[in-house]
N, C-alpha and C positions, 0 to 999 in steps of 0.2 A: 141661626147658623145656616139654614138654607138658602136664604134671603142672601144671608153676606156670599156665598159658594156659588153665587145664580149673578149677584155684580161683580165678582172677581171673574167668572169667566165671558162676562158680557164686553169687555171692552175689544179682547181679543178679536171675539165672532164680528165686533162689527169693522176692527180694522180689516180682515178678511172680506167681507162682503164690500169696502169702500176699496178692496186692493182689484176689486173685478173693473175699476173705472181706467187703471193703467195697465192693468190685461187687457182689454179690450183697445185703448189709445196706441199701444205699441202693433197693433195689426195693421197702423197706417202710414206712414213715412215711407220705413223698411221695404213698404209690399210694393208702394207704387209701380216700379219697373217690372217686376215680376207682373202684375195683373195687368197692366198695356200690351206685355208681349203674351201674355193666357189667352185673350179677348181680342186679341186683332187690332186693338187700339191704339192713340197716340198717347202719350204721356202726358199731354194735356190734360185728355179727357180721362183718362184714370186719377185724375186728381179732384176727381167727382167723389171720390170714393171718400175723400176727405172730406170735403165740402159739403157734401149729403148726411155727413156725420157730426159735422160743427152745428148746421142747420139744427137738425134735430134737438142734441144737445144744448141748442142756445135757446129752445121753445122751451124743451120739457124741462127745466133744469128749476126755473121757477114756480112751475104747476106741482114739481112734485116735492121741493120743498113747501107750497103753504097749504098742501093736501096734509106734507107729515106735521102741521100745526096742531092740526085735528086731532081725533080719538084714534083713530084704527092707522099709527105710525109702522105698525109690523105687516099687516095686510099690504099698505102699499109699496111695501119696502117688495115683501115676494113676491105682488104683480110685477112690478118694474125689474127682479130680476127674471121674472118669468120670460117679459117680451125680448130682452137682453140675449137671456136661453135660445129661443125661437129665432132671432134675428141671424142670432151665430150660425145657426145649423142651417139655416138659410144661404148665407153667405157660403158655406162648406159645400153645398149642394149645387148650387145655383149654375143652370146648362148657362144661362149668357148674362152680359154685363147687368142687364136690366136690372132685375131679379136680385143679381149681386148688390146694388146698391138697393134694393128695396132693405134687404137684409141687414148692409149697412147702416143705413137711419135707421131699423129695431135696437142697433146697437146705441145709436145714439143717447138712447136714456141710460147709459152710464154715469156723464156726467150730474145727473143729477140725483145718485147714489150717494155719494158725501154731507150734500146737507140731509139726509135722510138718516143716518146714520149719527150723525151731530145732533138732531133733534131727538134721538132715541136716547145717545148716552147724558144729555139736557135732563133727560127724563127722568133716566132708571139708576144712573149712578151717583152714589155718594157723594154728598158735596166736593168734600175733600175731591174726592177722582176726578168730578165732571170738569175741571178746566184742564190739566195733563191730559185729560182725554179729548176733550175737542180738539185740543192743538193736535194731538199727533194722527187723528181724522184728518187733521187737515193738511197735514202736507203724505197724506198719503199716496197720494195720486206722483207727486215727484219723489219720492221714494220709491215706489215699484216701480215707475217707469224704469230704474235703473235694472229693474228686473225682469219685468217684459220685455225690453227690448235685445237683449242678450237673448232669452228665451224663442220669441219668437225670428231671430235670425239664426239660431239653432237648427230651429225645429223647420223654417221653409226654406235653409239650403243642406240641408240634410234629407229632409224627405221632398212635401210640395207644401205649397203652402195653402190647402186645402186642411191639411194637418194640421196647420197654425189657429186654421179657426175653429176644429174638432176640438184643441185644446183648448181655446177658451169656453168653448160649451162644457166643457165637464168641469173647469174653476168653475164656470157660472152655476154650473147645477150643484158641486160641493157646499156652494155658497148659499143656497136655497136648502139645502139640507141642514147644514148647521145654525142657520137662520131662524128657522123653523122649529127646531131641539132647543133655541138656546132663549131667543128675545120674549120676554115675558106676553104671553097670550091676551086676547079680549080687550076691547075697546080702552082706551086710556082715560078713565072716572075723572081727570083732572085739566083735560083737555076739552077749549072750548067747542061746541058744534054750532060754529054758524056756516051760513051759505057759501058754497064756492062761488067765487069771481069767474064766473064763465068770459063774462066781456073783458072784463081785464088782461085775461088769459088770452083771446083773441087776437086784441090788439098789441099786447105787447108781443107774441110772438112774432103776429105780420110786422111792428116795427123791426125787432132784433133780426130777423130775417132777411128782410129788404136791405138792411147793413151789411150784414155778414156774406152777404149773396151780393151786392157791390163791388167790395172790398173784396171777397176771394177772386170774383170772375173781371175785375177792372183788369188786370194785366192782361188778361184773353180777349174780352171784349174790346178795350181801349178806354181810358179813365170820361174821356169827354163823348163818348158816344150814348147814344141815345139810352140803350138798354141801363148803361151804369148811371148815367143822370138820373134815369124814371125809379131805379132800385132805390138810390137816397133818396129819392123827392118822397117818393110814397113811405119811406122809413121817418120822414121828418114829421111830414103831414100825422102819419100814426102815430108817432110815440106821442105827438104834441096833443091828439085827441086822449090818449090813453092816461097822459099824466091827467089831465081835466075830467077823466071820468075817474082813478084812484082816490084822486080830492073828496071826491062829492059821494062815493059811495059809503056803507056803514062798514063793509070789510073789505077792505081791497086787496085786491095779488099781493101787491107790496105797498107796504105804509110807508108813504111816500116822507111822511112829518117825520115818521121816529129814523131816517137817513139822515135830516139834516143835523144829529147829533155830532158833533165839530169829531170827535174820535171813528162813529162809525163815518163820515162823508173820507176823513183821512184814508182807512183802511181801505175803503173802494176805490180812492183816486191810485191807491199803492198799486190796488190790484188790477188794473188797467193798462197802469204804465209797466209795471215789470211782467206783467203777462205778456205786452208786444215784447220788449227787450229780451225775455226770456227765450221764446217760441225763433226770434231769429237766430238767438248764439248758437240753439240746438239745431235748428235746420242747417245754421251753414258749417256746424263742426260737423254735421252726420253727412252733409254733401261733399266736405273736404274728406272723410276718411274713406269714402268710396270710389272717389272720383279715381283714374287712373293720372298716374304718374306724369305721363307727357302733357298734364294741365300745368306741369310747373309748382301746382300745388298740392295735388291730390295724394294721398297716401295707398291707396288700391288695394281695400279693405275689401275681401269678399261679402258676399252677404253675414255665413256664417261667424265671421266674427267683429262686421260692423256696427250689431247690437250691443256688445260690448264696450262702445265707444262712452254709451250711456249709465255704464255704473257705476261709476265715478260718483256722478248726479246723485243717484240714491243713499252711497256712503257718505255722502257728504249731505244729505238732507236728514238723515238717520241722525248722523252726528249733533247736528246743528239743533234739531228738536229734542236730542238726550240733554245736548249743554241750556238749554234755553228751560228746561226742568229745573234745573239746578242754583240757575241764576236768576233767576223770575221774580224772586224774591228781595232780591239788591237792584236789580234793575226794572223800572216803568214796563209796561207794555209798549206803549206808543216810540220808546227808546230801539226797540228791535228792529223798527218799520227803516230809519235811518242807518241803522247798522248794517242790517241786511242788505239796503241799498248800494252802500259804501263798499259791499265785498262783491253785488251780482259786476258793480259800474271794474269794479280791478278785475275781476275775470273778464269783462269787455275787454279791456286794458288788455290785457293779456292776450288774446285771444287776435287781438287788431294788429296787433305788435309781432308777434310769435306764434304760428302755426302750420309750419313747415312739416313739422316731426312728428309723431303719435303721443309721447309723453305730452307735449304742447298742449296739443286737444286737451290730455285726459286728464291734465292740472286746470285746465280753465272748466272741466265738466266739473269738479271736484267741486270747484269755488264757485262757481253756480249754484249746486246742491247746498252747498251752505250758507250762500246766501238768500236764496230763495226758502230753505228751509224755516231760517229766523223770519222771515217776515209772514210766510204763510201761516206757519202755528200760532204768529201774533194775532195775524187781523179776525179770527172766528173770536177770539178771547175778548179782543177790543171789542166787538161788536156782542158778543154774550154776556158784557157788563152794562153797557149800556139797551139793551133791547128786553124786552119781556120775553117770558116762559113761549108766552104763546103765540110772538112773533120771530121768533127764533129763526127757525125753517124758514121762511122766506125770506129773512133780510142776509142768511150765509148762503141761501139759491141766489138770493142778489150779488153777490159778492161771488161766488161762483162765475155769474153769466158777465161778470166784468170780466172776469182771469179772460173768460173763451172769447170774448169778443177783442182784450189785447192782444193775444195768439193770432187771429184772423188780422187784423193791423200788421203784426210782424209776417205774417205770412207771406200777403199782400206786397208788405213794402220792399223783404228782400226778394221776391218772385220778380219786382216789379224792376228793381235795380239788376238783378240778373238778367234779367230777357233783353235788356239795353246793352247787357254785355256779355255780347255768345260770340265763339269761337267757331269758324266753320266744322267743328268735328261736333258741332251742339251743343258742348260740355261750356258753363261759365267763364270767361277770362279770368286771370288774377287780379286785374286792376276790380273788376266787379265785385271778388269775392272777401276785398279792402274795404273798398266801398261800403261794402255789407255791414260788413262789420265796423268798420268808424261810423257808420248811421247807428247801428245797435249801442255802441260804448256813448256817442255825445247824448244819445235820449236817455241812455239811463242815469247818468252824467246830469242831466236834465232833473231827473225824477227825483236821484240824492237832492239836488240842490234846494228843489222846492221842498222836501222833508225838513233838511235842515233849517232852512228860513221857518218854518213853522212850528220845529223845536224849540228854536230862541224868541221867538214871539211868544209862544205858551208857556214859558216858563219867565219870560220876562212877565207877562200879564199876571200868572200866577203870586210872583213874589210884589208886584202892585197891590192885586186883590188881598196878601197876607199883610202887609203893613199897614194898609188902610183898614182893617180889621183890630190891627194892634192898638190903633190910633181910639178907634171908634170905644174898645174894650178902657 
């Protein structure tokens, strides 16, 4: 009875502790403006604050999912919110920019609180539970964002947004508290212990790095100049060392073999392409409802209730993961990857078409959340059928560090088509902020298409491979 009363309240504590990764994400979009005029800066260089935090996030995000492989999954779970803790109160304190971004990359190991938490409930929960509960680990992060970002536009046009980061330190510490009281103690007896991939872990971070640090800073730097050349070159050079040392070692960061399983290689191509799609719809609806009015476009959303613009997203990712429960059963896994596609590509649609008004936005955030919702709860599930116990964690941190590095692509590409169209008042043109958006709906547009082709290939080869079986019987 205790046992069942310890996994009944274990799914809970851990979406809690995976909701501290959109608490922590919503202190960056929102703030930019606010912390360039804090700091004396240009809103270029406040977009460090971002950038230093993607960086992080796309290091740590694999080390600590194939540490949570290991025996001691709960340990590492309360180090990484510890440094999370320490980073926030950092950022809350911090006299100058510097400092403030040191503290921003301790936040950075958010992102890789979800497969932490994925490889916990892998663990400790009931068969039956462990796949409802991965799924809805997994779209946890775009579910509360619908919730952070309301919050935190509350809380830093209401007070400062020194507040905003006080308030993540006390989730982060609730979360270490309940963490602690709740996930089962002492080393995991079923978990293997072999060596960490220290090298692996090197190299892949200098690769994922050297990208993401390209791709954010090409629109600032210039795509052909020196510094963005040597960022990929050194990103190609690395990862092409790193894949040749995962080969050949006996346990690597990430098992390069058990990816090229045709369902999990699917799941990671999904989450690459609608991580970019995704990261522009939201940046350029969260830039339309702020923008002022004489853009033509803008709806001149205060801070206070431009967080708001994003809960739409949550409802509709909440939603999508309750119906995706229900029907899971009648419908394939790999069926949602398409589906979900088909609804993020009509909020494109939508969104490219119609976005003048506030209702606009908050129907195309809606259909976002519920399109992203269905494919995110699918791909941990696809890939926790096919992957082992004890590779678990690092191929959903692989699958994570795709989403962050599609985010960084859409970041990049709408920054990069904005800055090509400014208005002498600063603010985007409308023809830019079209642009934007007909680039985000044709890729995603993109992404269905090659889903679909690969639906009707797999089940065209499937119902081959069943007759030829009939034949053979």
């Amino acid at each position: 009875m205790s046992e069942r009363r310890e996994s009944t309240r274990l799914l809970p504590v851990l979406i809690y502790a995976a909701l501290c990764t959109a608490i922590v994400s919503s202190l960056g979009m929102l703030l930019v403006p606010t912390i360039a005029e804090v700091f004396g800066i240009s809103v270029g260089s406040a977009q460090w604050m971002l950038t230093v935090n993607l960086l992080v996030g796309a290091i740590a995000t694999p080390v600590l999912g194939r540490l949570a492989d290991g025996p001691h999954k709960k340990q590492i779970l309360v180090i990484a919110l510890s440094i999370i803790l320490a980073g926030s109160i950092l950022a809350a304190l911090a006299p100058t920019f510097g400092l403030f971004l040191v503290g921003r990359g301790m936040q950075g190991l958010s992102y890789g609180i979800v497969p932490i938490t994925i490889a916990l409930a892998r663990r400790y929960l009931p068969a039956e539970k462990s796949g409802p509960g991965i799924s809805s680990l997994s779209v946890t992060v775009s579910t509360g964002i619908g919730i952070g970002y309301p919050l935190t536009g509350i809380i830093a046009g209401t007070f400062d947004y020194r507040i905003a980061f006080w308030f993540a330190a006390t989730f982060v510490l609730s979360a270490i508290v309940v963490v602690l009281r709740t996930v089962p103690s002492g080393p995991d007896e079923l978990a293997p212990r072999s060596p960490f991939d220290l090298l692996g872990a090197i190299l892949m971070g200098l690769g994922v790095g050297g990208i993401l640090l390209g791709v954010s800073e090409g629109p600032n730097w210039g795509w052909t100049s020196l510094p963005t050349l040597a960022a990929f070159a050194l990103a190609v050079v690395v990862l092409a060392a790193w894949v040749v040392v995962e080969l050949r070692v006996e346990h690597p960061l990430i098992n390069l073999r058990v990816l090229k399983n045709p369902e999990v290689l699917l799941a990671n191509a999904t989450a690459i392409g609608l991580g970019t799609v995704m990261y522009m719809g939201l940046s350029i609806g969260s830039l339309i409802a702020q923008a002022p009015a004489s853009t033509d476009y803008g709806i001149a959303l205060p801070v206070f209730w431009a967080g708001f613009v994003m809960f739409p997203l949550s409802v509709g990712s909440f939603l999508a993961n309750r119906l995706m429960h229900v029907i899971a059963r009648r419908i394939h896994l790999p069926t949602f990857l398409p589906l979900g596609a088909a609804i993020v590509t009509g909020s494109s649609l939508l969104l490219y078409l119609a976005h003048s008004t506030l209702w606009e936005i908050l129907l195309g955030m809606f259909l976002f959340g519920v399109g992203t919702g269905a494919t995110y709860a699918a791909m941990p599930s696809l890939i926790a059928r096919r992957v082992a116990a004890q590779e678990l964690g690092s191929a959903v941190s692989f699958n994570q560090v795709l989403r962050t590095v599609g985010g960084a692509f859409g970041s990049a590409i709408s920054g990069a088509v904005l800055a090509t169209h400014m208005a002498p008042d600063l603010h985007p043109t409308a023809a830019g902020i079209d642009l934007a958006l007909l680039i985000s709906a044709a890729a995603c547009a993109v992404v269905l298409i090659a889903l679909l082709v690969n639906h009707v290939l797999t089940h065209a080869a499937a119902r081959v491979g069943g007759a030829q079986a009939g034949r053979e019987a």
